[in-house]
C-alpha positions as CSV (number, residue, x, y, z in Angstrom):
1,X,0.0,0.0,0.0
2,X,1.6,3.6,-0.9
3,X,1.6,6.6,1.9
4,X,-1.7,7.6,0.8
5,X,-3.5,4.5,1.9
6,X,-1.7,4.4,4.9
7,X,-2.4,8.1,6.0
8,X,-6.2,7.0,5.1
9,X,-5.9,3.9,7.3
10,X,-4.6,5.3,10.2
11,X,-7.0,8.8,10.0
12,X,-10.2,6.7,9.6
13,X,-9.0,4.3,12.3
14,X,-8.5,6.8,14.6
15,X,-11.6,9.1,13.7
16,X,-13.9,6.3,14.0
17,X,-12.8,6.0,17.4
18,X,-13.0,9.9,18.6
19,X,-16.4,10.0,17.2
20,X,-17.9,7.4,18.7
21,X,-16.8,7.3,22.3
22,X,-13.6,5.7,22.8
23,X,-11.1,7.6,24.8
24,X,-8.6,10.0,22.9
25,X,-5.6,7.9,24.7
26,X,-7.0,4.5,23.1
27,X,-7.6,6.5,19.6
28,X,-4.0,7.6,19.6
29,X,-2.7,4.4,21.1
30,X,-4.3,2.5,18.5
31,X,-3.1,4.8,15.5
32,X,0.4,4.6,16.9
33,X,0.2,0.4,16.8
34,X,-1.4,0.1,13.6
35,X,1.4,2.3,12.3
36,X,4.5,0.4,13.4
37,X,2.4,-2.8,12.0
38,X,2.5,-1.0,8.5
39,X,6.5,-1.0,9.3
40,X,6.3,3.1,9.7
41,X,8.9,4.9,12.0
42,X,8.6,7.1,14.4
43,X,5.2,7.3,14.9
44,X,3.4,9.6,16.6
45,X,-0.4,10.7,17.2
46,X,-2.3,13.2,19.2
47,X,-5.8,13.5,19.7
48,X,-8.4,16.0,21.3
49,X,-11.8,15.4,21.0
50,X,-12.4,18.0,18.3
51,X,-9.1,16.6,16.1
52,X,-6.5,13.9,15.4
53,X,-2.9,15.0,14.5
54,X,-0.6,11.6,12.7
55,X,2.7,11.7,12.0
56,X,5.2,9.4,10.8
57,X,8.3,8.2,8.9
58,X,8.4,6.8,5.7
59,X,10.2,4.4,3.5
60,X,11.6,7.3,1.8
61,X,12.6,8.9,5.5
62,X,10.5,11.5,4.5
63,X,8.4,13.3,7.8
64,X,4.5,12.9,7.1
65,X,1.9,14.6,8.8
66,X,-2.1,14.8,8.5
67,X,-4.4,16.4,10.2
68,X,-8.1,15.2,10.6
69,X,-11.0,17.1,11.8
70,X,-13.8,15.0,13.8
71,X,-17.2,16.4,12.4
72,X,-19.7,13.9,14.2
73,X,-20.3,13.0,17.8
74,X,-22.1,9.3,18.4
75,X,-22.2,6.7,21.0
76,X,-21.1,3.4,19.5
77,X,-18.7,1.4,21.2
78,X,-19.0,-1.7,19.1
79,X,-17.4,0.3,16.4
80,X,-14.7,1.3,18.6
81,X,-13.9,-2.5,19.6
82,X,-14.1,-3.6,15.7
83,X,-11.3,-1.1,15.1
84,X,-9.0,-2.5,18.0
85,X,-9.8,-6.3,16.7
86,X,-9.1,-4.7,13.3
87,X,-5.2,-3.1,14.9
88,X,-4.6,-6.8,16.7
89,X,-5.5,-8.5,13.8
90,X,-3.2,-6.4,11.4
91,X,-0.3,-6.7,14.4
92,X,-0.8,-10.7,13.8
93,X,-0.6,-10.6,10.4
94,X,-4.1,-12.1,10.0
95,X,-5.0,-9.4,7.6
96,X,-3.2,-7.0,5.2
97,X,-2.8,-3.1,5.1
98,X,-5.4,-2.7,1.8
99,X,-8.1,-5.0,3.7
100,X,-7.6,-2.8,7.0
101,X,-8.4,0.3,4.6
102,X,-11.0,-1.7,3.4
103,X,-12.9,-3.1,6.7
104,X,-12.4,1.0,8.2
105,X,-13.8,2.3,5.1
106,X,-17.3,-0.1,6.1
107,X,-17.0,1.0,9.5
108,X,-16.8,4.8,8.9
109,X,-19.5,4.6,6.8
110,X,-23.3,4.2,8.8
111,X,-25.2,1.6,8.6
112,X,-29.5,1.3,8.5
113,X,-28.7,-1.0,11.2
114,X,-26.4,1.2,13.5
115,X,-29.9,3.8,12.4
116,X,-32.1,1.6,14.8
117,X,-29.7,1.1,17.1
118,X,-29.6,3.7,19.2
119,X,-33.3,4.1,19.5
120,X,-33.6,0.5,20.4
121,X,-31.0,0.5,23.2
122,X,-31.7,3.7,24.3
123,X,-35.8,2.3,24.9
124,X,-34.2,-1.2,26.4
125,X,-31.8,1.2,28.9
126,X,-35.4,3.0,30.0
127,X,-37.5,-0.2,30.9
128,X,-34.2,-1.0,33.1
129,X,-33.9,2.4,34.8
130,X,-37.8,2.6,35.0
131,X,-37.7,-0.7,36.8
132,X,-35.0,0.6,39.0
133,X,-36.8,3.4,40.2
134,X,-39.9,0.9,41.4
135,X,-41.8,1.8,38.0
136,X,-44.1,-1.1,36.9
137,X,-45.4,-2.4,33.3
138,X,-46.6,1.3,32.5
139,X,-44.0,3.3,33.8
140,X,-41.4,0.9,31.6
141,X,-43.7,1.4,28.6
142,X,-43.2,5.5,28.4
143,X,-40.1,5.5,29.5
144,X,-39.5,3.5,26.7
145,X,-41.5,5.0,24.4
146,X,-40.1,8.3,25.1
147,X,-36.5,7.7,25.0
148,X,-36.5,6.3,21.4
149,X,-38.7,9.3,20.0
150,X,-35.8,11.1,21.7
151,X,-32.9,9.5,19.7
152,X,-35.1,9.6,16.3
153,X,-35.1,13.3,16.7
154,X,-32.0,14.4,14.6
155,X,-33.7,12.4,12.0
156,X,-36.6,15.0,12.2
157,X,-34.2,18.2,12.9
158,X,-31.4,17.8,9.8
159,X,-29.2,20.9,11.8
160,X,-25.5,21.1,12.4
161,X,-25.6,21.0,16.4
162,X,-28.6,18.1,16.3
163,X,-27.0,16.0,19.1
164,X,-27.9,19.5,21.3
165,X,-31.1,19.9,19.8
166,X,-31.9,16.4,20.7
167,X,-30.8,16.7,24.4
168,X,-33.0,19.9,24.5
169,X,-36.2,18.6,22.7
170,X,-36.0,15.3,24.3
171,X,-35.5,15.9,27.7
172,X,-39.1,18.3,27.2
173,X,-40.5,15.2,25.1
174,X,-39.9,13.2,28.3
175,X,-41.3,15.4,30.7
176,X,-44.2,16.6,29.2
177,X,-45.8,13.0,27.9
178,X,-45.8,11.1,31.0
179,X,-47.4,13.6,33.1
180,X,-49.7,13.7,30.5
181,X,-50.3,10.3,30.4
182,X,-50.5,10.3,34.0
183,X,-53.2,13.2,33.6
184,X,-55.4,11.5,31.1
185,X,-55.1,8.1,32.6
186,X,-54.3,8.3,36.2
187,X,-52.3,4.9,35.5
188,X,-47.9,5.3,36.0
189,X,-45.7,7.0,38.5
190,X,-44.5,10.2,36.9
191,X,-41.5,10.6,38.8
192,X,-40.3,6.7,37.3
193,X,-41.4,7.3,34.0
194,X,-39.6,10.5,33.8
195,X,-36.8,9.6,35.3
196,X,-36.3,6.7,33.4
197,X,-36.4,8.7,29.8
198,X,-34.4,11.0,31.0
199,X,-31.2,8.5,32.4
200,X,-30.6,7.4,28.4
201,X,-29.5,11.4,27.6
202,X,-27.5,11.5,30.8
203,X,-24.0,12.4,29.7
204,X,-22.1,9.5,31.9
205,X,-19.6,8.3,28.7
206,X,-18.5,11.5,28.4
207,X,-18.0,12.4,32.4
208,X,-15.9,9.2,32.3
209,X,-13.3,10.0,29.3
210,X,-13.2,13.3,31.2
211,X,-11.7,11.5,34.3
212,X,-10.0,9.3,32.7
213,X,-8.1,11.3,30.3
214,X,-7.1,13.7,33.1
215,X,-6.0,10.6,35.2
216,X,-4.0,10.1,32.5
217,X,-2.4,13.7,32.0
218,X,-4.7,14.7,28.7
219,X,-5.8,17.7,30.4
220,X,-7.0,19.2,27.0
221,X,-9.0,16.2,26.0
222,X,-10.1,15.8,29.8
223,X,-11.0,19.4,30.1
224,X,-13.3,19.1,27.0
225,X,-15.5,16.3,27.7
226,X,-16.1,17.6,31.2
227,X,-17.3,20.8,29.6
228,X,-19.2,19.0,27.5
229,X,-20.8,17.1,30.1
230,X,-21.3,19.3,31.9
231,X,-23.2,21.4,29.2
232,X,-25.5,18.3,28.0
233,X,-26.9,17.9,31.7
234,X,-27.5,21.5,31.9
235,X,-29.2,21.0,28.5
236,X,-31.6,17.8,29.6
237,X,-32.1,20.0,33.2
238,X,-33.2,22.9,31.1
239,X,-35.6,20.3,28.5
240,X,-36.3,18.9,31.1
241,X,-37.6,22.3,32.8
242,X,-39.6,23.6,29.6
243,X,-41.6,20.3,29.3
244,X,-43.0,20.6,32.9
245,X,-43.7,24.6,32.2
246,X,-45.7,23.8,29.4
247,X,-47.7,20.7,31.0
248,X,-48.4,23.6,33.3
249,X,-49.2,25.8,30.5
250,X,-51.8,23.7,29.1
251,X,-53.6,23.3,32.3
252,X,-52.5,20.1,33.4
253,X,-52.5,19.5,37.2
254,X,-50.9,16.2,38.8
């Protein structure tokens, strides 16, 4: 494979990882490993969660550098383990440089099955938090209920920021239908139903690469998750916030 290939191997390995919610030191580990695999010296990688820097050695002992932008923000961690089987794999020999570029190319790419996903799980991770919270067959039934309409809404919003729009319209979405199912019915615990829709747009991936990467010394990568954690729980507090104002609004009274 020429330095091309190689520059797009390592960049889409690494990006995949960034942008769906591996830590910044596993992205730049993993670029780093897959790089000496490819025989490339001296190589080096940083990562913030905005950006991946690569640099290397080549045959030629000329210095390469590339610089990749991350433009998407997802929760996918299967992708992020396919892409460390993918750097073992290539370490072992099992597979060569042009079928890594190939297998990362599928991986970047989405998938109408990775489309489902997230509203399935996120629905599934209700029912269990709804449960937790002593909610029965119809508080796991919302919850559910409202925490997939919530990750189906950037489908419905097509806007650059829609991962905010979706904390922000969600959270409201899962306030303001159970209490009125609660109001029209009398049947469900509001306080479990809501909750439980509400835990799936928790930001507890990011809090956790926050901690971690600071553990680790990233303070720049560490620094930036936090703030954006901290910054999506404002956002489903705030959602969270307009949906009971306008059940109020409306004249609903629990």
């Amino acid at each position: 494979m020429n330095t091309a290939g190689r520059i797009k191997a390592l960049t889409l390995a690494g990006r995949i990882i960034l942008e769906n919610g591996g830590e910044t030191y596993r992205a730049e580990d993993t670029v780093v490993r897959m790089a000496q695999s490819m025989g490339l010296e001296e190589p080096d990688a940083f990562g913030v969660p905005s950006g991946l820097f690569i640099s290397f050695t080549d045959e030629t002992g000329e210095r390469r550098t590339n610089v990749c932008r991350m433009r998407g923000r997802d929760t996918d961690l299967g992708r992020v383990d396919q892409v460390n089987q993918l750097s073992r794999r290539l370490a072992a020999g099992q597979i060569t440089e042009e079928e890594l570029l190939r297998q990362l190319t599928l991986l970047s790419s989405p998938s109408e099955t990775s489309r489902w996903h997230m509203p399935l799980t996120a629905a599934l991770t209700a029912v269990g938090f709804a449960l937790m919270f002593n909610g029965s067959l119809w508080e796991m039934l919302i919850s559910a209920l409202c925490a997939a309409v919530t990750q189906m809404i950037p489908w419905l919003l097509p806007l650059q920021h829609s991962s905010m729009a979706k904390n922000v319209v969600g959270s409201a979405i899962s306030t303001l239908l159970p209490m009125l199912f609660h109001h029209l019915t009398g049947f469900g615990l509001v306080d479990a139903m809501v909750a439980g829709a509400l835990m799936p747009l928790v930001p507890g991936l990011s809090m956790t690469n926050a901690v971690l990467d600071v553990v680790r010394g990233d303070m720049v990568s560490g620094t930036a998750h936090a703030a954006r954690a901290l910054l999506t729980a404002a956002l489903v507090a705030g959602g969270a916030l307009v949906g009971a104002e306008v059940f109020g609004w409306i004249g609903g009274v629990l």
